[in-house]
ZAMARGU-4260 file (C-alpha; in steps of 0.2 Angstrom, whole numbers, plus 5000, padded with zeros to 4 digits):
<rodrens>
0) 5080/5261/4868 | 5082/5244/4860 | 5075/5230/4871 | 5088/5215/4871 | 5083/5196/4874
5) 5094/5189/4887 | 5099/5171/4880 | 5095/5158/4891 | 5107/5150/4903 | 5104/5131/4901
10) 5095/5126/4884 | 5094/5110/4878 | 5085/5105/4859 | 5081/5085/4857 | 5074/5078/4842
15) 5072/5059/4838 | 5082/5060/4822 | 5083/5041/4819 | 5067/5033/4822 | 5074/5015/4816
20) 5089/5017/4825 | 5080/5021/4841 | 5092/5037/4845 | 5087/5053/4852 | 5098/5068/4847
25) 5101/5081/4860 | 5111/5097/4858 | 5114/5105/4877 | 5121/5122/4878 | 5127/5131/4894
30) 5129/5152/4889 | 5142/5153/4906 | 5150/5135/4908 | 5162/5133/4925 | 5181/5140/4923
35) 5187/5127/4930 | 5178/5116/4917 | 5161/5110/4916 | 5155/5094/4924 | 5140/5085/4919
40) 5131/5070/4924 | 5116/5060/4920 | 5104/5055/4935 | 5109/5035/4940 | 5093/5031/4945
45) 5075/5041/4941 | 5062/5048/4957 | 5050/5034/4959 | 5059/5019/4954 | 5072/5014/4967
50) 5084/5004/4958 | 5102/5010/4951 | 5095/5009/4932 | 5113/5019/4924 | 5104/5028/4910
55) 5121/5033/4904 | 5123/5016/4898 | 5112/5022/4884 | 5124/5038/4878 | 5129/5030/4862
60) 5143/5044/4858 | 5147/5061/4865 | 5158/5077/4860 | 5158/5095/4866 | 5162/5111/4856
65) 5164/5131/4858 | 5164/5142/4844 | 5166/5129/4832 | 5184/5120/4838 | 5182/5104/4848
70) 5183/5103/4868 | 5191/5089/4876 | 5178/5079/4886 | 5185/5067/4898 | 5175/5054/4908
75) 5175/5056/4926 | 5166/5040/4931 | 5150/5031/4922 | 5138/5042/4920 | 5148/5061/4925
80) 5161/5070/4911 | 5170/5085/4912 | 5175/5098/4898 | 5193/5106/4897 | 5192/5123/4900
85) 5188/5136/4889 | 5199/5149/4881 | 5187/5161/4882 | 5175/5163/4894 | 5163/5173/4886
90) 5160/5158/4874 | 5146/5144/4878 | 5151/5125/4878 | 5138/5117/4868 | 5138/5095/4869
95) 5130/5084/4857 | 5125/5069/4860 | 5114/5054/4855 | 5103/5045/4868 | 5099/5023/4863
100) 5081/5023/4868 | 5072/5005/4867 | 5065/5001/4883 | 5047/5002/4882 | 5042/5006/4901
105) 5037/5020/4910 | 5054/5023/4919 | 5068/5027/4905 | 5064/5030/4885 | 5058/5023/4871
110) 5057/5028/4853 | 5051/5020/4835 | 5041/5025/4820 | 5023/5025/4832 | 5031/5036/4847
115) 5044/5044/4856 | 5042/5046/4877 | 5056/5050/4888 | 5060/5056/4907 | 5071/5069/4907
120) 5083/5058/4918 | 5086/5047/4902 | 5092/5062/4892 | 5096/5076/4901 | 5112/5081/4906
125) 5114/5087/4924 | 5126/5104/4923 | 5133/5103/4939 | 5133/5119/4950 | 5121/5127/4937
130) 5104/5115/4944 | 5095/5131/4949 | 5095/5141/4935 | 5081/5140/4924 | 5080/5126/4908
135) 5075/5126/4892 | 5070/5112/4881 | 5066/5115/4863 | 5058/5098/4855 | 5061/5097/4838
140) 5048/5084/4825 | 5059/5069/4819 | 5062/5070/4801 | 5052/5057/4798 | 5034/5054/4786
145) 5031/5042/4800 | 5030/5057/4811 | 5024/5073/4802 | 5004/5072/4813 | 5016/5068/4829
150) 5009/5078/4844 | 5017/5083/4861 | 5011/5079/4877 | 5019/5086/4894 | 5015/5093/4909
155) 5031/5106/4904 | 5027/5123/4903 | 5029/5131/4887 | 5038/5145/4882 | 5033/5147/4865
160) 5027/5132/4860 | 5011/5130/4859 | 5000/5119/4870 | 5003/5098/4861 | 5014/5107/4849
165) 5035/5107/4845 | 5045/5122/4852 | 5054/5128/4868 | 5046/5125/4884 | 5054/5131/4900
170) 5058/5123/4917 | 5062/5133/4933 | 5078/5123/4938 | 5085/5104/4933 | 5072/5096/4946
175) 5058/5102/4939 | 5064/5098/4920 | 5066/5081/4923 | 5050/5081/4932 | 5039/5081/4918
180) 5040/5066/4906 | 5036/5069/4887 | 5024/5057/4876 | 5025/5061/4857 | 5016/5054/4842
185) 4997/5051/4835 | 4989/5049/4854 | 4970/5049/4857 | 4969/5067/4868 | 4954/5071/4878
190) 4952/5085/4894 | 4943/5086/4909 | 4943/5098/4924 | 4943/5093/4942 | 4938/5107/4954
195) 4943/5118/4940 | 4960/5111/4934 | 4962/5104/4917 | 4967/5085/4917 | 4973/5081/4899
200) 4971/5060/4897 | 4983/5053/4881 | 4981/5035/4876 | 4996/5030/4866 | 4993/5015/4855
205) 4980/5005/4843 | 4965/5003/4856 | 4948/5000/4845 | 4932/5010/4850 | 4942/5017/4865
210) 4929/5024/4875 | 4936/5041/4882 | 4921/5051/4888 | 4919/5038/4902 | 4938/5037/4905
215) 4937/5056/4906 | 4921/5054/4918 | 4927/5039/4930 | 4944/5048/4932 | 4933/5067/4934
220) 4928/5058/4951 | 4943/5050/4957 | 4954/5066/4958 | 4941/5079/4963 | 4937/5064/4976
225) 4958/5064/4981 | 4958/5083/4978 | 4944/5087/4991 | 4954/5072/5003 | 4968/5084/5005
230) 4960/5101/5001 | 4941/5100/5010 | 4939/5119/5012 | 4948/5126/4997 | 4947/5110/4986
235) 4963/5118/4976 | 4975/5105/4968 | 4992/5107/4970 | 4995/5107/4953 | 4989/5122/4938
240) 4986/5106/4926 | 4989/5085/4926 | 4991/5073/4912 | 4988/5056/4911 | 4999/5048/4898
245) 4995/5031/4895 | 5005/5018/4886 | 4992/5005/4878 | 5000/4989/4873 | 4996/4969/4870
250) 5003/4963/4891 | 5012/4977/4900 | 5008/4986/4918 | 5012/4999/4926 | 5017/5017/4933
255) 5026/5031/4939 | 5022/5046/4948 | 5027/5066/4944 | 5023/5081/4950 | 5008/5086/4938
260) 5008/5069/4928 | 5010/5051/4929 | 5015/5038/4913 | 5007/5024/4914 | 5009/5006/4903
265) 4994/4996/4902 | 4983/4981/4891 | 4974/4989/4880 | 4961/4977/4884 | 4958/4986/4902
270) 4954/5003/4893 | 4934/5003/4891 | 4926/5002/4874 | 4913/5011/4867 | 4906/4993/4859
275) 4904/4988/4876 | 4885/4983/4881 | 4889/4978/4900 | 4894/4996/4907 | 4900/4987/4923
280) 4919/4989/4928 | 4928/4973/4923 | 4943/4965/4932 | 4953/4977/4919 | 4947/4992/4921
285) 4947/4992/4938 | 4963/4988/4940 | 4967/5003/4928 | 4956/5014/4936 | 4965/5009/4956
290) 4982/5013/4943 | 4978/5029/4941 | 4971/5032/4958 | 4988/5027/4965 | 4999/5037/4952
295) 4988/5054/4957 | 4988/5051/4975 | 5007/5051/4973 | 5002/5071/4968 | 5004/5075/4986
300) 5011/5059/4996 | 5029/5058/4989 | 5029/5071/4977 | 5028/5085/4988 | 5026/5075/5004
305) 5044/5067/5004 | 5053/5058/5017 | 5069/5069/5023 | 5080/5058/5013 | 5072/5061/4997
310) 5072/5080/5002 | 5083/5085/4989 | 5085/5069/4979 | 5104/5062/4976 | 5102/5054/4957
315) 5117/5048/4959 | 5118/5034/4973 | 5104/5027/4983 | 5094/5039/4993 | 5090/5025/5010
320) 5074/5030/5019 | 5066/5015/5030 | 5046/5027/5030 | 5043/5017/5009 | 5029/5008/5019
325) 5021/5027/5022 | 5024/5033/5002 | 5019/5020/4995 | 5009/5010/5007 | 4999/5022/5013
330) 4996/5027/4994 | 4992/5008/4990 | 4979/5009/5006 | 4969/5024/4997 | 4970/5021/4979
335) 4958/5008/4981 | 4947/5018/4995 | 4946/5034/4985 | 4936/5022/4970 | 4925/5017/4982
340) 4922/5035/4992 | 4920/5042/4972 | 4907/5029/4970 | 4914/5021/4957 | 4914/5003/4967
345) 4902/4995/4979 | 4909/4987/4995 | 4909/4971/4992 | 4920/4976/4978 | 4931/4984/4988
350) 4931/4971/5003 | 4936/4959/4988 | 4951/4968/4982 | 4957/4972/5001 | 4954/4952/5005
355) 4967/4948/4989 | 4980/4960/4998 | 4979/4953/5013 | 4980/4935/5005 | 4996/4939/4995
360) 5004/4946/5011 | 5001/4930/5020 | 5007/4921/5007 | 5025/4922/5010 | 5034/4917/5025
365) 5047/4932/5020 | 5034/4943/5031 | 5041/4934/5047 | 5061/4938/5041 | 5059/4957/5036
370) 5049/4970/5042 | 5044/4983/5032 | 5054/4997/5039 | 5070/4986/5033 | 5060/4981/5015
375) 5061/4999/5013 | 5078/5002/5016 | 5083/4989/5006 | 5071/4994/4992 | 5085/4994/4980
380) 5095/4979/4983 | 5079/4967/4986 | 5063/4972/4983 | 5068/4979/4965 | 5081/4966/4962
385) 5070/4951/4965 | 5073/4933/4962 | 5066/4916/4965 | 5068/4917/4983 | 5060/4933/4987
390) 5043/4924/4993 | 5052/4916/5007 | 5064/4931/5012 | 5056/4948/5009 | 5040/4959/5013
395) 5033/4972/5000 | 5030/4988/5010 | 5017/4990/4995 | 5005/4978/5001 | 5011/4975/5019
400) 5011/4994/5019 | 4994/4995/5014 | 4988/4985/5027 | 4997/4995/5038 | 4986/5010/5035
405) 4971/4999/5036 | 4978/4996/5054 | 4982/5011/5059 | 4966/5019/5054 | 4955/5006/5062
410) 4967/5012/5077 | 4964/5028/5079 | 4945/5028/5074 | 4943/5016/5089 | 4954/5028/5100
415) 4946/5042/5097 | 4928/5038/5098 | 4929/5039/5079 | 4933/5056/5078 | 4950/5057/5071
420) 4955/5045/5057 | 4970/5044/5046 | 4964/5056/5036 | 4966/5067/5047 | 4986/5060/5049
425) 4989/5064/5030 | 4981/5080/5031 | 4992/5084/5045 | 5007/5078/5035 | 5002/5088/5018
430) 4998/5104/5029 | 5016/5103/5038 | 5027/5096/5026 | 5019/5095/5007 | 5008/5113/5005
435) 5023/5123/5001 | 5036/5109/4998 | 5039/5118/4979 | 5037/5135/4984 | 5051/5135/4998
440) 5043/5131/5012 | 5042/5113/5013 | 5052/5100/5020 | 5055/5082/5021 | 5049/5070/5036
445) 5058/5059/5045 | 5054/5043/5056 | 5052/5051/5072 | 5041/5065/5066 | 5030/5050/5058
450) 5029/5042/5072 | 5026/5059/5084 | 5013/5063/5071 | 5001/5049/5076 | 5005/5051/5095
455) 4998/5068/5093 | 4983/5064/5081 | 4978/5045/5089 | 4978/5053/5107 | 4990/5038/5112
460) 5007/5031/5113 | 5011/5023/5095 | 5028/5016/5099 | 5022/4996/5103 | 5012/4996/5086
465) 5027/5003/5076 | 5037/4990/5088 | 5028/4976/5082 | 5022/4980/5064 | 5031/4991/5056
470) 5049/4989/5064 | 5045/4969/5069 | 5037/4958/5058 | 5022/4953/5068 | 5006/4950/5057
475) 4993/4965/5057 | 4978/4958/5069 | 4965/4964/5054 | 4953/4953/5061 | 4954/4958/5077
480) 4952/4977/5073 | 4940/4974/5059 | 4927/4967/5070 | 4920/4980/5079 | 4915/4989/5065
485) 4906/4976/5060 | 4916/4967/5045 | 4919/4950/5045 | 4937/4943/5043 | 4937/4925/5037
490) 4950/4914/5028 | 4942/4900/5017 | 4959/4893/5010 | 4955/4878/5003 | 4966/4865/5015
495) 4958/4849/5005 | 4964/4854/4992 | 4983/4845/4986 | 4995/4855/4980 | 5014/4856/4978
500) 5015/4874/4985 | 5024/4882/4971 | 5021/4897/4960 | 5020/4890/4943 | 5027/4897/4926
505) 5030/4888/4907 | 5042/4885/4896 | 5032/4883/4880 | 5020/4870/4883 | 5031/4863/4898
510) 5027/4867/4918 | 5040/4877/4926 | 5041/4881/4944 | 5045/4898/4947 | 5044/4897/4966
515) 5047/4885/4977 | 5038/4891/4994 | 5047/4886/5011 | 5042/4871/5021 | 5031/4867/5006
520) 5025/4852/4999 | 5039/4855/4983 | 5052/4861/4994 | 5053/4847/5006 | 5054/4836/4990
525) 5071/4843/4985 | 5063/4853/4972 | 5069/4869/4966 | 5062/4884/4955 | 5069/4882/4938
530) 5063/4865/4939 | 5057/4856/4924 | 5042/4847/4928 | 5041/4831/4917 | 5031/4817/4926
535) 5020/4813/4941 | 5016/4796/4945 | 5023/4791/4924 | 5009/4804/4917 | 5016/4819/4909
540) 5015/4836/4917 | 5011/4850/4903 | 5007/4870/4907 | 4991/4865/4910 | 4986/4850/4918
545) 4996/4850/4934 | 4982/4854/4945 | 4969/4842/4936 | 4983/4829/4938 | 4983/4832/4957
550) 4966/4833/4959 | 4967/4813/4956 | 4976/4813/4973 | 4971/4816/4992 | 4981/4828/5004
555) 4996/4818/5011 | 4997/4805/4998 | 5014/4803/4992 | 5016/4805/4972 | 5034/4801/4960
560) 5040/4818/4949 | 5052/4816/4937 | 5058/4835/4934 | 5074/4842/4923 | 5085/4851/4933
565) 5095/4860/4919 | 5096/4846/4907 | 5098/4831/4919 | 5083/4823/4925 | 5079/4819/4942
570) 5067/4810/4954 | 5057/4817/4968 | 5047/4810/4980 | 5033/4823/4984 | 5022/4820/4997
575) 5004/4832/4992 | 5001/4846/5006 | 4981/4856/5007 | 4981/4870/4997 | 4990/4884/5009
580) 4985/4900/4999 | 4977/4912/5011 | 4955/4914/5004 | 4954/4931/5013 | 4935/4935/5012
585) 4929/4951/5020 | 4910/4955/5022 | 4901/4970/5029 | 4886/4965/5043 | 4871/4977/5034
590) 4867/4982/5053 | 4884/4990/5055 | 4886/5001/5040 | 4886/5016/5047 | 4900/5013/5056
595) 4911/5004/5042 | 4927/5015/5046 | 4939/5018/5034 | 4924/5014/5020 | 4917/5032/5026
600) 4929/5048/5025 | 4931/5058/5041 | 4927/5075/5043 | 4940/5087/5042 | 4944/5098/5056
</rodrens>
């Protein structure tokens, strides 16, 4: 008997086939399209990144097809379409279409004659009522010269392409595909195994003497140190293989997380250098290094541990969940611990990067307005729609979340005799909610459960510090819970110092105020961000001389700015507060180090 090949049910075949032009072609065939005529739609927003982004924007045209005679496509709403029906069912719908991509980030697509990347919710097609079937993608090499040594780098499992090569790879349902971003062109490619799983690392960009043997090595410990966190007895990663893909430009950062990769932007600058003498970790690296330790961490907290609201995603509206302070907070609490527990940084390194936090949190008077439970709700109209006033109104439940954890830890290590940690909270979460999270078993969690969770684990009630810290927006008392194991919390800010209170940017060679900070020095004055700063006291303000200018003065004189405010100018009376920036510094007492909390894992039990 004659063995048959069933034809898949869902296949999709992209190919960059105008690299100038920036424009992904993608072909999407569906064998059994619906009767009553198939709906598709492309994902308003991606996993990760709250913020309605609209991808379909970026559909330059669009027509549909079966059995070579055109099929009406009509357009539901912005980013969904439905197909006429068929005449013959047995027939596949098949849609062409061509995807604008030009935004160089980790979060959509971008394509030229050096690259091509994109996440599947830039260029895949939804077919609605089919999402659990399986996918197939077939990635096809540009026509191009520019691309003919192009390689592919996914976390996609192949079919029967081979591994960094073209052809079909295969995902078990539309989730998944989009899960997996795809890096193509001439990247630097090295592996590694962590506790036995290969971790591919691709550096995208012209980076000189790019030293990977000691980005393979540094990021070696960081996830076997994340993996053993969550795994102690098994140390097995949730994953079968990770890839870093790293974007490596002239100013850009940042990242986003997936289910066995991350894409990450960065300077080129930060990566580390063969060339390089001094093998120390520079400000750069480090705050590469902390970038990827967030973006893995993400492996389990969010990716498979998800809040009930994320559990499944809707990608077509907002998905509100007031627990961001825990999914990213609490992730921005351990990427920087898990450097230091790998040994890659000391703890004076550490206790510098935690003092910076803690500084930028208490820079802002929008801590007192919103608490971080609200800052996560409102994640996609305010945090990630920012403007000039978000210092005075809103709280990041990145950093304040961070803190957060810092908190809660120092809590219930003091509670408990030092015997349970939050460790021992995350493992709880991962057992109960992440493990199985892909294989059926898993749910999300919500608030209450959250706040059960450390109930149960802290051996006390948790409702007044969630009352005040997370649902109010009290201050965390860090130096109150730091002290007893044996750090010392002390702000040097430098109150003789004049100042106008004011994030600064530029305008050419011109000072700009970007922010003006509440009940500061520049806002009592009338001034405004935007402002143009001309003039103090007749001399002239430029990019770079404003603090050299005040340095002429004492705290409380009063000084004359001439400012444009568009293209009128205008006088302000200004009179010079002391420097109000938080100096956070944070330092270990030598006869305490045993007991240096959160600096020391707990045991798992």
């Amino acid at each position: 008997m004659k063995k048959t090949t069933k034809t898949p049910a869902i296949v999709y075949t992209i190919v960059g086939h105008d690299l100038a032009a920036h424009l992904f072609h993608v072909t999407l065939t569906v064998a059994a399209p619906s009767e009553a005529g198939q709906v598709f739609a492309l994902p308003a927003w991606i996993p990760g990144s709250y913020m309605i982004r609209e991808f379909s924007r970026n559909i330059v045209r669009i027509r549909a097809e079966s059995d070579g005679q055109p099929v009406e496509l009509t357009k539901l709403d912005k980013h969904s379409w439905q197909a006429a029906p068929l005449k013959s069912q047995a027939a596949p719908l098949t849609l062409h279409y061509e995807v604008y991509a030009w935004d160089l980030s980790v979060r959509a697509a971008h394509l030229d004659q050096n690259h091509a990347f994109f996440n599947g919710t830039s260029v895949f097609l939804r077919v609605l009522g089919q999402e659990e079937t399986p996918h197939v993608v077939d990635l096809q090499r540009p026509d191009d010269d520019a691309a003919k040594t192009w390689r592919v780098a996914t976390a996609l499992p192949e079919l029967k392409a081979k591994r960094y090569g073209y052809g079909t790879y295969i995902a078990a349902n539309y989730d998944e595909l989009i899960d997996h971003p795809v890096e193509q062109g001439d990247f630097a490619l090295a592996t590694f195994k962590a506790h036995g799983i290969p971790h591919d690392v691709v550096v995208t960009g012209r980076v000189p003497n790019l030293d990977l043997a000691r980005l393979c090595s540094d990021l070696k410990r960081i996830c076997e140190t994340q993996i053993t966190f969550f795994e102690p007895k098994s140390k097995k990663a949730p994953m079968d293989r990770y890839v870093f893909m790293t974007m490596a430009v002239g100013d850009g950062y940042g990242g986003l997380e997936h289910r066995a990769s991350t894409a990450l932007i960065c300077n080129r600058g930060d990566l580390p250098t063969t060339a390089a003498v001094n093998k120390d970790i520079g400000d750069g690296y480090l705050q590469y290094l902390g970038l990827c330790s967030h973006e893995y961490f993400h492996t389990w907290n969010v990716k498979r541990i998800k809040p009930a609201a994320f559990a499944p995603y809707n990608l077509q509206v907002e998905n509100y969940s007031p627990l961001l302070w825990l999914f990213e907070g609490f992730t921005s609490y351990y990427d920087d611990l898990m450097l230091v527990r790998s040994g890659l940084i000391a703890e004076p390194s550490y206790f510098k990067l935690l003092g910076k936090t803690i500084g930028s949190v208490l820079r802002g008077s929008g801590r007192t307005k919103q608490s971080v439970a609200d800052s996560s709700f409102d994640a996609w109209g305010k945090y990630y729609r920012q403007d000039e006033n978000a210092p005075n109104a809103i709280i990041s439940y990145y950093t304040k979340g961070s803190l957060i954890a810092l908190a809660l830890d120092l809590t219930i290590r003091a509670k408990t005799g030092g015997k349970k940690s939050l460790d021992d909270v995350m493992r709880a979460l991962w057992e109960r909610f992440g493990r199985d999270f892909y294989q059926g078993g898993g749910r999300g969690v919500t608030p209450a459960e959250v706040e059960a969770l450390f109930d149960e684990i802290g051996g006390a009630r948790f409702k007044p510090f969630f009352d005040k810290y997370i649902r109010g927006t009290e201050d965390v008392p860090l130096a109150k819970l730091l002290a007893p194991f044996g750090v010392k919390y002390a702000d040097d800010r430098k109150s003789s110092k004049p100042s106008l209170d004011a994030n600064l940017g530029r305008d050419g060679s011109d000072c700009k105020l970007a922010a003006v900070h509440e009940k500061g020095a520049a806002h009592l004055a009338g001034l405004s961000a935007g402002d143009l700063l001309v003039a103090i006291d007749g001399l002239r303000v430029t990019a770079t001389n404003l603090d050299n200018l005040l340095a002429r003065y004492a705290v409380g004189s009063s000084v004359e700015i001439h400012a444009f405010r568009r293209d009128e100018l205008m006088v302000f009376s200004a009179v010079l507060q002391g420097e109000r920036v938080p100096g956070i510094t944070l330092t270990l007492d030598p006869v305490a180090k045993k007991s240096a909390g959160p600096l020391r894992p707990s045991a798992a039990r």
